[in-house]
C-alpha positions in Angstrom: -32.2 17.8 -44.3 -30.8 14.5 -45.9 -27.7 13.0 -47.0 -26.2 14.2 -49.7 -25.5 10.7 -52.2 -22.1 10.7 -53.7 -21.7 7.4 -55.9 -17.8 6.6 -56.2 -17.4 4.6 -59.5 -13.9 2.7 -59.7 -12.0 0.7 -62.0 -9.3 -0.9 -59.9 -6.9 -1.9 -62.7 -6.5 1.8 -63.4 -3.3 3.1 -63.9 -1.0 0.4 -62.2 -3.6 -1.4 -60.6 -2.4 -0.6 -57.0 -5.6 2.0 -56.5 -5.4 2.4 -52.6 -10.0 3.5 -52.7 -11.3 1.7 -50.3 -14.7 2.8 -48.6 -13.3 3.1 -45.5 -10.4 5.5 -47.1 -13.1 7.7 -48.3 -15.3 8.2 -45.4 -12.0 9.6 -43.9 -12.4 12.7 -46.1 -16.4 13.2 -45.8 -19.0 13.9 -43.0 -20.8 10.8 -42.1 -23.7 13.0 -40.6 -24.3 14.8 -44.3 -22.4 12.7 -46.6 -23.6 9.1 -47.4 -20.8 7.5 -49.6 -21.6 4.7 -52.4 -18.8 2.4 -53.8 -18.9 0.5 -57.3 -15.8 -0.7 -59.1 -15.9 -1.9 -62.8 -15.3 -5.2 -64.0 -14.8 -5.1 -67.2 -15.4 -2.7 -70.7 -18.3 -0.4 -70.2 -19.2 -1.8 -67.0 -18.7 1.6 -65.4 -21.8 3.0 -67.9 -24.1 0.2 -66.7 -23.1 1.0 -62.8 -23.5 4.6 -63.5 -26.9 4.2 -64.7 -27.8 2.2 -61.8 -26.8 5.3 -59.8 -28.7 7.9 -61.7 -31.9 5.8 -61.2 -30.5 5.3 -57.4 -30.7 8.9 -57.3 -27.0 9.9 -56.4 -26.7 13.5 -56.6 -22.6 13.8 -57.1 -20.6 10.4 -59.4 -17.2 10.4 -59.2 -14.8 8.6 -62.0 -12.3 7.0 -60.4 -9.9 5.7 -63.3 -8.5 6.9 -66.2 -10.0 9.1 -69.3 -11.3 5.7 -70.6 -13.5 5.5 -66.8 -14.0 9.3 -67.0 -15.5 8.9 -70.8 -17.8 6.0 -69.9 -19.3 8.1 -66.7 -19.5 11.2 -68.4 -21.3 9.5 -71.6 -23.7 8.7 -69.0 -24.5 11.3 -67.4 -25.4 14.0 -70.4 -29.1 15.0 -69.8 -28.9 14.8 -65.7 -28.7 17.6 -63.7 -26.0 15.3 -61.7 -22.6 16.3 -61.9 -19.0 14.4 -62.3 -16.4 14.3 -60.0 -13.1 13.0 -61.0 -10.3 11.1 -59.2 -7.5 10.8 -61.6 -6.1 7.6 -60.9 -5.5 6.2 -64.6 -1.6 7.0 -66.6 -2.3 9.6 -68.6 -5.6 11.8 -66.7 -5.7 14.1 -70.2 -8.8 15.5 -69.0 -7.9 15.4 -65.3 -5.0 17.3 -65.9 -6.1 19.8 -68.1 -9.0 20.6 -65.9 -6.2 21.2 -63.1 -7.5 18.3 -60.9 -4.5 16.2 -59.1 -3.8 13.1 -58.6 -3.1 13.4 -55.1 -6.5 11.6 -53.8 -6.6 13.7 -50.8 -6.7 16.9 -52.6 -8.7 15.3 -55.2 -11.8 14.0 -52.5 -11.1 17.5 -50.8 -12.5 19.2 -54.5 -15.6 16.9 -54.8 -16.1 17.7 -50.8 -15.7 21.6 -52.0 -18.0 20.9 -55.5 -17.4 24.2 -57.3 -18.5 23.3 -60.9 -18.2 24.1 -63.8 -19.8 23.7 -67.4 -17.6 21.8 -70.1 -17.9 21.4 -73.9 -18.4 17.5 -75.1 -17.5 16.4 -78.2 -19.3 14.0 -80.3 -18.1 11.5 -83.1 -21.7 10.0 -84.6 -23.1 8.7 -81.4 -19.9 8.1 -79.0 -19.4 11.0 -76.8 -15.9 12.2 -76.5 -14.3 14.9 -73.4 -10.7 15.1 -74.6 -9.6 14.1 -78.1 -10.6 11.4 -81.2 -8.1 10.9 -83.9 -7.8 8.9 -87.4 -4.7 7.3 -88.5 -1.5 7.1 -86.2 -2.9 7.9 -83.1 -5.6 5.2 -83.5 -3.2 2.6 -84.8 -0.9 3.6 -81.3 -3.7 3.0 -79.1 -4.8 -0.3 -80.8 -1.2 -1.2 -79.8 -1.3 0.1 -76.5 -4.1 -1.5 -75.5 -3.1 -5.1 -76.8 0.0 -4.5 -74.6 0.2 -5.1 -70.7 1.9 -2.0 -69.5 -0.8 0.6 -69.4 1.7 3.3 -68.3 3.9 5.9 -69.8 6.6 3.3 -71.0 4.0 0.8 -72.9 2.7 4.5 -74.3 5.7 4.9 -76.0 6.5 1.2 -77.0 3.3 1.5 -78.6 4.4 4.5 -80.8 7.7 2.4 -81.2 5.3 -0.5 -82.6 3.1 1.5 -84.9 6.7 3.6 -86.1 7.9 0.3 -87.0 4.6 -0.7 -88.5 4.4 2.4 -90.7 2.1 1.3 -93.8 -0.5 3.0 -96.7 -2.5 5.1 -95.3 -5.9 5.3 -96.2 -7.1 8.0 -98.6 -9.7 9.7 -96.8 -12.1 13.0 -97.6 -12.3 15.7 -94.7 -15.1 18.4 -94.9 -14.4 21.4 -92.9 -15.0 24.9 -92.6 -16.6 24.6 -95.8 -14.0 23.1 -97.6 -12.9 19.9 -98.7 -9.7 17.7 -97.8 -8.5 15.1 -99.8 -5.4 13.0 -98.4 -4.0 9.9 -97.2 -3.6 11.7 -93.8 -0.6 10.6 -91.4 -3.2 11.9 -88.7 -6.3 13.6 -88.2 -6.7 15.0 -84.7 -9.8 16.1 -82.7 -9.7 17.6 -79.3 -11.9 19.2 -76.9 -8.9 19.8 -74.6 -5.8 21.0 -74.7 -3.9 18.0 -73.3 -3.2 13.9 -74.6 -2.6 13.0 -71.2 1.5 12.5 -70.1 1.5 16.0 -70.2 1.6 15.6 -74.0 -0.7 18.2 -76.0 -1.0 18.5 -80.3 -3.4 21.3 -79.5 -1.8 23.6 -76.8 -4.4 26.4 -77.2 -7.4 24.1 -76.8 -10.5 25.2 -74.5 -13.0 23.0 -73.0 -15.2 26.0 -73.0 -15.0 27.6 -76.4 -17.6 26.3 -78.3 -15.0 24.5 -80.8 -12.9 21.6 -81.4 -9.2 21.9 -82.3 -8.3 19.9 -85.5 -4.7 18.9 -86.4 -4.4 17.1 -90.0 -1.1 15.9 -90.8 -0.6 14.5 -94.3 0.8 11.7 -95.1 5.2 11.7 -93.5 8.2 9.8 -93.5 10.0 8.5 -90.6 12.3 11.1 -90.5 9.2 13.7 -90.4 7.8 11.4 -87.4 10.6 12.0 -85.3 10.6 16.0 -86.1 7.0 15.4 -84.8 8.0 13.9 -81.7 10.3 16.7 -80.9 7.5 19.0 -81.8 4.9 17.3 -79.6 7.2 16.9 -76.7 7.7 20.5 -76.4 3.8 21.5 -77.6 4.7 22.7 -81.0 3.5 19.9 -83.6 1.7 22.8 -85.6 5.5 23.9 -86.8 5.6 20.4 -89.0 5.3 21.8 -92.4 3.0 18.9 -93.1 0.7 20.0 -90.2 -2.6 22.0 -91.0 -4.5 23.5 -87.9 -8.5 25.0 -87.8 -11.1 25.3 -85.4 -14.1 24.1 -85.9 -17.8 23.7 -85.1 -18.0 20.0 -87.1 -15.9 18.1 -89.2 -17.0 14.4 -91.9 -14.9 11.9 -92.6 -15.2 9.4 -95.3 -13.3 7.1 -96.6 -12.6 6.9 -100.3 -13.0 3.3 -100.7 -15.9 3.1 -98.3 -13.7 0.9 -95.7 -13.7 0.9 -92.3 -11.9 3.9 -90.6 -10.3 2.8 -86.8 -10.4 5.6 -84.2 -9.8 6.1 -81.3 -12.1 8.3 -78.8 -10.4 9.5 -75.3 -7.8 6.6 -75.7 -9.8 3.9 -76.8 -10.3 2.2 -79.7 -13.0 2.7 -81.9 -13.7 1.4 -85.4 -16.5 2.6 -88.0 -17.4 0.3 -90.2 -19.1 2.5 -92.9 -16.2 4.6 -92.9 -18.3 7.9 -92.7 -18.0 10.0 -89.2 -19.4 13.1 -88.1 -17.9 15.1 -85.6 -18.7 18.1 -83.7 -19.0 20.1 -80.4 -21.9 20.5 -77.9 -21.4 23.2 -76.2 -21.3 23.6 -72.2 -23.1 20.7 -72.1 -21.6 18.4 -68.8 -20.7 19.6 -65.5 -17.6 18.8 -63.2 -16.5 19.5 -60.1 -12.9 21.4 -60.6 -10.8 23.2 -58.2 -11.8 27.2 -58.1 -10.7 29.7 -61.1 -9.5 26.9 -63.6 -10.7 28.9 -66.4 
């Protein structure tokens, strides 16, 4: 019998940059005589797809994310249409995915789950060709995360200051036409929100009775609000009930379009990064059961 090949993908500047993976960490929580351990980290942008890749064609037969969603979504992407399946150490600020699949972010527990592998099947959504596990969203959420990620604090505070920023910011919209559920949308939308699961990340959710195994994406479409309405929305979101905004419109869906009136560019943002479309036409919609993760036992 050989050893079984788990392939540890890293970013190191996750979450506060202060990850503690080493190799020789690892090996402490696996069985040198069955388990033969594999250690990339990620240099920069969609590094972590190319290494990945390399350890698909290496023929790893576990590859564990270690990062944030932004890690988890360029290993996941990846992996569709293997048989190999993802493990996840949540060491990124906000772990949406992580979180919601009830995975902690105490490493040792963490390694102890992809030691344990019980799997499961998730849904993946899809926004034309990018591949999306937790959420995508038009408008303000986009514009937050183009200011998060020109910021340097990658952590719960530069979240917020980012909010602050694009609060502060607040501009036109842009008019934009929504197909769904077979009808049709037009508005200059405060937000259009997408999610696969039922958690941002921070513990913060817009769609609280999300699934990652039901077959559908959870859509929240705000129209166009005032300040004042913004900060009834952040009361809302901060205790999970955005969909009691008067402004808010909630479905479930198989597959959404997007286009934009004026046939601009429409910025998105896909599992916290940014993302712009330069046509301004997006499709959206839900594979189902279609990657598989190691979890802990009776998450759903």
């Amino acid at each position: 019998m050989g050893f079984e090949h788990i392939h540890f993908i890293i970013n190191p500047v996750a979450g506060n940059g202060k990850s503690p993976l080493t190799k020789e960490l690892l090996e402490q929580y696996f069985i040198n005589s069955v388990h033969y351990l594999r250690v990339k980290h990620s240099t920069y942008k969609k590094h972590a797809i190319e290494l990945t890749k390399e350890s698909i064609a290496e023929g790893a037969d576990i590859i564990v994310a270690c990062g944030g969603d932004g890690t988890i979504n360029e290993v996941a992407s990846s992996l569709l249409g293997t048989s190999i399946p993802l493990g996840i150490v949540p060491i990124g600020s906000g772990n949406g995915l992580a979180s919601n699949l009830r995975i902690p972010r105490n490493i040792r527990k963490a390694l102890e789950l992809i030691r344990n592998q019980h799997k499961i099947k998730i849904d993946v959504g899809s926004l034309n060709d990018k591949y999306f596990f937790s959420n995508t969203g038009v408008g303000f959420d986009a514009s937050v995360i183009k200011n998060y990620e020109s910021s340097e604090r990658h952590t719960l505070y530069g979240y917020l200051r980012a909010c602050l920023t694009t609060f502060k910011e607040l501009k036109q919209t842009q008019n934009i036409r929504i197909c769904i559920n077979d009808l049709t949308i037009m508005t200059d939308p405060f937000m259009i929100f997408v999610s696969n699961s039922n958690e941002m990340g921070y513990k913060l959710s817009l769609t609280p009775k999300a699934s990652l195994q039901d077959g559908l994406l959870d859509v929240l479409i705000i129209s166009k609000i005032g300040r004042v309405k913004m900060l009834m929305l952040g009361i809302l979101l901060v205790i999970n009930k955005p969909y009691l905004l008067k402004e808010a419109k909630s479905f479930q869906t198989k597959s959404l379009e997007l286009y934009s009136n004026s046939g601009s560019a429409i910025d998105s943002q896909i599992d916290g990064e940014l993302h712009s479309v330069q046509d301004g036409i997006i499709n959206i919609q839900i594979n189902k059961s279609t990657l598989e993760v190691i979890v802990p036992e009776n998450v759903y």
